[in-house]
N, C-alpha and C positions, 0 to 999 in steps of 0.2 A: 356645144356652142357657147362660147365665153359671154359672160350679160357684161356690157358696158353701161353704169348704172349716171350716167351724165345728165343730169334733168336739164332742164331750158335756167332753171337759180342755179344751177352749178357752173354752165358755160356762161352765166351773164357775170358769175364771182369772178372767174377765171380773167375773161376778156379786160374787166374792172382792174384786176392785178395788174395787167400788164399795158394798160392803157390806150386800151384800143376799142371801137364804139361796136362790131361787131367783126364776125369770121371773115366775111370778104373784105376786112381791110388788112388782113394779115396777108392778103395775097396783092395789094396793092401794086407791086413792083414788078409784075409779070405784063410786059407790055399787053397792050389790047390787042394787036396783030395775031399774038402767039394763041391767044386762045378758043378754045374752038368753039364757042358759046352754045349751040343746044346737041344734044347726043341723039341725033335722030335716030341708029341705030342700036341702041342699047333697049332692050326693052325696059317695060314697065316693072316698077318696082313688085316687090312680092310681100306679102307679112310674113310676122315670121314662123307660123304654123307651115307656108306652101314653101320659105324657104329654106326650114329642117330637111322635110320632105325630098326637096331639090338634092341635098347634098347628101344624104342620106343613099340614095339611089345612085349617085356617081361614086359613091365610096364604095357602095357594096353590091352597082347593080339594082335591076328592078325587084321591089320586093314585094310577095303576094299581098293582093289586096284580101283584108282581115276582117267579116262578118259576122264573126263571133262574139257573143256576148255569154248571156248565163251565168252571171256573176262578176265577172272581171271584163272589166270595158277598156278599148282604147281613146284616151282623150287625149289630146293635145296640153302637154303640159309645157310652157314658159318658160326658155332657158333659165330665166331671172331664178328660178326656185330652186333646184338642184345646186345653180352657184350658193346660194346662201345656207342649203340647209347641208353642204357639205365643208363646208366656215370648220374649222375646229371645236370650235364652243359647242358645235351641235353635235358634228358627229364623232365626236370622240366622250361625250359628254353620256355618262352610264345613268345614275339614278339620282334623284335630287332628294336624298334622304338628310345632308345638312342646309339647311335653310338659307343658311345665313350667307355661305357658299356659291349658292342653288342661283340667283335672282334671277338669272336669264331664262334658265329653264324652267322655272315656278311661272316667270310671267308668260312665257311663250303657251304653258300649258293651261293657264287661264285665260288667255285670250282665246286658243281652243275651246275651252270648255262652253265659254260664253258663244261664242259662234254656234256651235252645234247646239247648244240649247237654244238659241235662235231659231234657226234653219229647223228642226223639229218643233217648237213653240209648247218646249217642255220648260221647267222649272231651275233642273239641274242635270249637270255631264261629267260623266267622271272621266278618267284617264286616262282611256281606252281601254281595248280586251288586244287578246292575240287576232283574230279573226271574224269575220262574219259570223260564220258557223259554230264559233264554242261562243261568241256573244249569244246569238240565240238560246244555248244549254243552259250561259248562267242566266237571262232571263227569266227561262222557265223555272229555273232552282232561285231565283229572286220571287217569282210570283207564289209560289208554292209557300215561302217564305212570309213572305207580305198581304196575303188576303188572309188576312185570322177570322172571317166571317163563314172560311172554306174549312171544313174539316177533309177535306178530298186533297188528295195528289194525282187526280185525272185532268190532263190537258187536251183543249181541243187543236189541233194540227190540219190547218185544208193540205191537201194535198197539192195545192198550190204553190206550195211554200217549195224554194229551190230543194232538190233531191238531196245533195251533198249537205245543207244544212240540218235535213230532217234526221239524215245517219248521223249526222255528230251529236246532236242533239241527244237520240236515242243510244248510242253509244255512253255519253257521258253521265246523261237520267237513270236510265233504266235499273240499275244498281241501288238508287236509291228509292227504290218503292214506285216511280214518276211512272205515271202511264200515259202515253202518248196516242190519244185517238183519231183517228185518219175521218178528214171530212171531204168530203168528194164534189167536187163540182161538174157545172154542167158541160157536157162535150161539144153542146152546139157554141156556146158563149163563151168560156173557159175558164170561166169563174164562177165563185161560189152563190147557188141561189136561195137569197136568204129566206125565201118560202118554203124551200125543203126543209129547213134548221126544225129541230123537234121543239115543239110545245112546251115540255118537260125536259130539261135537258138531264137533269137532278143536280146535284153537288156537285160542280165543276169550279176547280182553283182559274186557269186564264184560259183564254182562246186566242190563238196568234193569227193576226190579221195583216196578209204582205200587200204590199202597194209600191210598185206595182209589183204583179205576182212574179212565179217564173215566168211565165209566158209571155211578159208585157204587159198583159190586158190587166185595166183597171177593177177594181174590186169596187161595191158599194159597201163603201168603209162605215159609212153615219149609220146607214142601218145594221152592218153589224156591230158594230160600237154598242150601240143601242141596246140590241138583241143581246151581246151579252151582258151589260151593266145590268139589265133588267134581269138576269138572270144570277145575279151576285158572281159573274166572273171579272176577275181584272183582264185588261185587254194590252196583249205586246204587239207592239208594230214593229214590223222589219221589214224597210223601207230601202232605197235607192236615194243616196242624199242629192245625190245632181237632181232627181226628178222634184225634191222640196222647191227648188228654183221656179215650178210651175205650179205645183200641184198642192193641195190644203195639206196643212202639216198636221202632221198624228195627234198633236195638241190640241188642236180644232173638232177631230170625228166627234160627230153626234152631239148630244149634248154637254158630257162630261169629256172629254178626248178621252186617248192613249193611256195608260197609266205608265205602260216603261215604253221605251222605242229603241230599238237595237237595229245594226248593219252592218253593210259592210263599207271601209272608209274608202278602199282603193282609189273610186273614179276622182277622185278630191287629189290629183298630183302626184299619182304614185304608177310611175310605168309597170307595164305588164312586163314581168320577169320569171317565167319560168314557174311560176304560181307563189312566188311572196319575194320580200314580206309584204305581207298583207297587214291591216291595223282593223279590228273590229271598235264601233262604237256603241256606246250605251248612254240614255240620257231616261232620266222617269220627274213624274213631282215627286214637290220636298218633303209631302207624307212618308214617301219609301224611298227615302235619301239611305236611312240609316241599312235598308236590308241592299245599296248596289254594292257591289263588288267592286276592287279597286281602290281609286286613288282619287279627292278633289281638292283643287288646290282653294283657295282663298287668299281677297288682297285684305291688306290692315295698315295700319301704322306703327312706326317705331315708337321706342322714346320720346324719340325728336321730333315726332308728327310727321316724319317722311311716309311716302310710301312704300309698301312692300309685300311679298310673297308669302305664302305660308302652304305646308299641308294642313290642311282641314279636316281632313277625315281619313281615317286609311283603317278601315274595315277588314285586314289579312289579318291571317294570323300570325305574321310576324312581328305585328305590334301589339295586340293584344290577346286574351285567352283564347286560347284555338276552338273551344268552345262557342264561343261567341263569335269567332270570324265569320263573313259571308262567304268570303272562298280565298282558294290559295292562288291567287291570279298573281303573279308576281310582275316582273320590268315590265311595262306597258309598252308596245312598239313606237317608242319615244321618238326616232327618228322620221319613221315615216307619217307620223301626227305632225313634225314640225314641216312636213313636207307638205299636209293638209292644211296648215295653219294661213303659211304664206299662201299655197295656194288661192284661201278663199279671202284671204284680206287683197292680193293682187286682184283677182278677180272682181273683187265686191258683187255686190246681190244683182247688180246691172249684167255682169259679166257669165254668173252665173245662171241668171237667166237666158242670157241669149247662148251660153251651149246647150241647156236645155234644150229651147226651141230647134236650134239648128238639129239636135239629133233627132226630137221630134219630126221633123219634117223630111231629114232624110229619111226616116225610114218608112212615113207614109210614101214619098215615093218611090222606097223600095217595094215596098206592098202594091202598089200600083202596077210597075211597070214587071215586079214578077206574073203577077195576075195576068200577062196577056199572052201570056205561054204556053204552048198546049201542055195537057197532063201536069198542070202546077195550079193549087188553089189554096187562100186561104183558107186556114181549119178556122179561123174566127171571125165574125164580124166585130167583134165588140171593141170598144175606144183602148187603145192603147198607147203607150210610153215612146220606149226608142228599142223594143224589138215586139217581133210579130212571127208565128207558127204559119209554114208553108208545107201543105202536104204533096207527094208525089203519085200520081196515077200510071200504074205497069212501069215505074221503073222504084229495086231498092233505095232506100235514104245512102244506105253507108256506098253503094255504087256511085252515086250521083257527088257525094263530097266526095269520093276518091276523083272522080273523073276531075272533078273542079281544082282539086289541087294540082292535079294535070297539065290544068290552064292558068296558076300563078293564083290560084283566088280560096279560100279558107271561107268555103260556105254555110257554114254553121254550125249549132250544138243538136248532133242526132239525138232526136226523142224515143226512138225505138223503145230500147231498154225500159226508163225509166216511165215512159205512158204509151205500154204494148198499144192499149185502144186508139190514141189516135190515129194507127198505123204507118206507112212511110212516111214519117217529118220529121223536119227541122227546125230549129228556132233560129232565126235569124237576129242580128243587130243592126244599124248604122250611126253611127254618130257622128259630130261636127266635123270631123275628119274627113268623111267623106264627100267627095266632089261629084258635081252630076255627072261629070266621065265617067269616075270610080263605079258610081250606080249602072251607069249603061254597060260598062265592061261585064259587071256578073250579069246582067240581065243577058247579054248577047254569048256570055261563056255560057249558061244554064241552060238557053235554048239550044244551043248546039250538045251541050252535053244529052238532055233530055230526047232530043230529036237522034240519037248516036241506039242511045239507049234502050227507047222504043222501038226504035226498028230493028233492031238486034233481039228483042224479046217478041216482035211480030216473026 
């Protein structure tokens, strides 16, 4: 959809130009007889989230409604963004290695940088990663790095922590000495309880702390914060940046916050495509600037006292001894950051709060109104985000989302596999996207699927 970028000063310029005090006097000449004064039958206008929607679905037909979360979310992103960040200057624009060159991209990526170390309530943000999941790996290879109080390369890992980023993770570590030790949380609650945490933990480099976890459900971040600082671990958060909008930023945990805070950028204005690109972020304090990975830019002055862009730091080892590199993270997914960027400056912290909230609250009343289904129960009570764990009674998980895809509807990420114990589930999403119909349609596909179901295994 084309953004027609006209503000209320651009139509009052225009009007000025041509000397006219407003739009309905360019129509002056249209006798009164001719025209029809109110459109009773046209409905009500729409924004433009339900009127993508609208056209979306006459172009291509109704298309399944999307439940799915577990890393990649569907948000409503603003035709205005894609017009801009597919401009020339952006998307053809590769690496801003000449400076002088560079100025749109240096500033674009500094005003990112600045946001995200906002929005997390960290110090500094570098220039992105490729992904969520290799951000988490170089975390761990930053903290391994960075706590010189640690003669250990054993990391503590809840199990909480998305599946797919645990294996990249240990994919990437594991070679280098890194040991990745698995913490377990509680199955009633679905997070980690911080009274099981052992007394002695011994020599532990960091403990990664998700918020919210896979599951949705919130973690008690302050006391594990805490618990580990007091145990000389540095602490990595890898967090959901849309849920910053609500929730205390990794900055804040406990008494001393986060030391790094890593994720994934996606929900920030980047369509779900097929699985990428995707853009990981990483932001820590200025103590362990020097051990991130990456790219930060910096503004300065000229000669001439102007302002301007700089890289500041670049840490690979293509600019200095490979030795001394943090890592070999090269082009940062520069496009889809400038996609993040507008995003959140359109958006502002108003904006981004209230999708927050909306997903919020869709999804408690997806949790609600699945709860009143027979053989369907939350696996949790505990406060959660914008997705929530539904288990199924006498009927499979992967039966119950085939059936639903049956019925036009994409019911969620099967837990099976990944946590056998809490047997038939799934993890559900909603976000601002969805409309209280959209909610009643699974809820009323579910119980016909589950009631199909049951009585077929009775």
């Amino acid at each position: 959809m084309p953004f027609i970028p006209h503000t209320k000063t651009d139509v009052k310029q225009m009007l000025a130009s041509i000397g006219v005090s407003d739009v309905e006097t360019l129509f002056d000449e249209i006798p009164a007889e001719l025209r029809i004064g109110t459109l009773d039958k046209v409905p009500a206008g729409l924004n433009e989230m339900e009127m993508s929607r609208l056209m979306h679905e006459r172009a291509a037909g109704p298309q399944p409604l999307c439940f799915i979360g577990a890393g990649a979310y569907e948000h409503h992103i603003p035709a205005a963004i894609w017009e801009i960040v597919t401009r020339g200057e952006f998307y053809s624009a590769y690496t801003p290695y000449q400076a002088e060159a560079s100025q749109g991209t240096l500033q674009l990526i500094y005003e990112y940088q600045s946001m995200m170390a906002h929005l997390t309530g960290m110090e500094a943000s570098n220039a992105s990663l490729y992904d969520g999941a290799s951000g988490l790996a170089e975390a761990v290879l930053m903290a391994v790095r960075a706590n010189r109080k640690s003669k250990s390369k054993r990391i503590l890992m809840p199990a909480t922590v998305n599946p797919t980023y645990r294996a990249v993770a240990q994919t990437i570590v594991e070679n280098q000495g890194i040991t990745l030790e698995l913490v377990d949380y509680q199955l009633d609650a679905g997070c980690i309880d911080v009274a099981s945490l052992p007394a002695e933990p011994g020599d532990v480099a960091a403990f990664v702390i998700p918020q919210p976890n896979f599951f949705g459900v919130l973690e008690d971040v302050n006391a594990l914060t805490d618990w580990a600082h007091a145990h000389g671990m540095l602490v990595i958060a890898t967090v959901n940046p849309t849920s910053l909008a609500l929730l205390t930023p990794p900055g804040e945990w406990g008494e001393q916050g986060a030391d790094i805070v890593c994720g994934e950028g996606q929900p920030l204005g980047v369509p779900l495509a097929g699985g990428g690109p995707y853009f990981g972020f990483m932001c820590c304090n200025l103590k362990h600037v020097r051990q991130m990975p990456g790219r930060i830019v910096g503004r300065t002055v000229d000669a001439d006292g102007k302002p301007g862009f700089a890289l500041t730091l670049q840490a690979r080892e293509q600019h200095i001894r490979r030795s001394k590199a943090t890592s070999n993270i090269c082009t940062n997914q520069g496009l889809v950051v400038a996609a993040a960027t507008i995003y959140m400056a359109l958006l502002g912290a108003q904006g981004l709060n209230n999708v927050a909230n909306r997903s919020h609250q869709n999804t408690q009343s997806l949790s609600e109104q699945m709860s009143t289904i027979d053989g369907v129960t939350m696996a949790f009570a505990s406060p959660n985000f914008h997705e929530c764990v539904i288990k199924f009674d006498g009927a499979a998980a992967d039966d119950v989302l085939n059936a639903l895809m049956a019925e036009g509807v994409l019911g969620g990420f099967n837990l099976t596999n990944d946590y056998p114990e809490l047997g038939e589930a799934v993890l559900v999403c909603a976000t601002e996207t969805k409309t209280a119909s959209d909610i009643t349609a699974y809820r009323d596909a579910l119980s016909k699927v589950m009631s199909k179901l049951k009585g077929g295994a009775a």
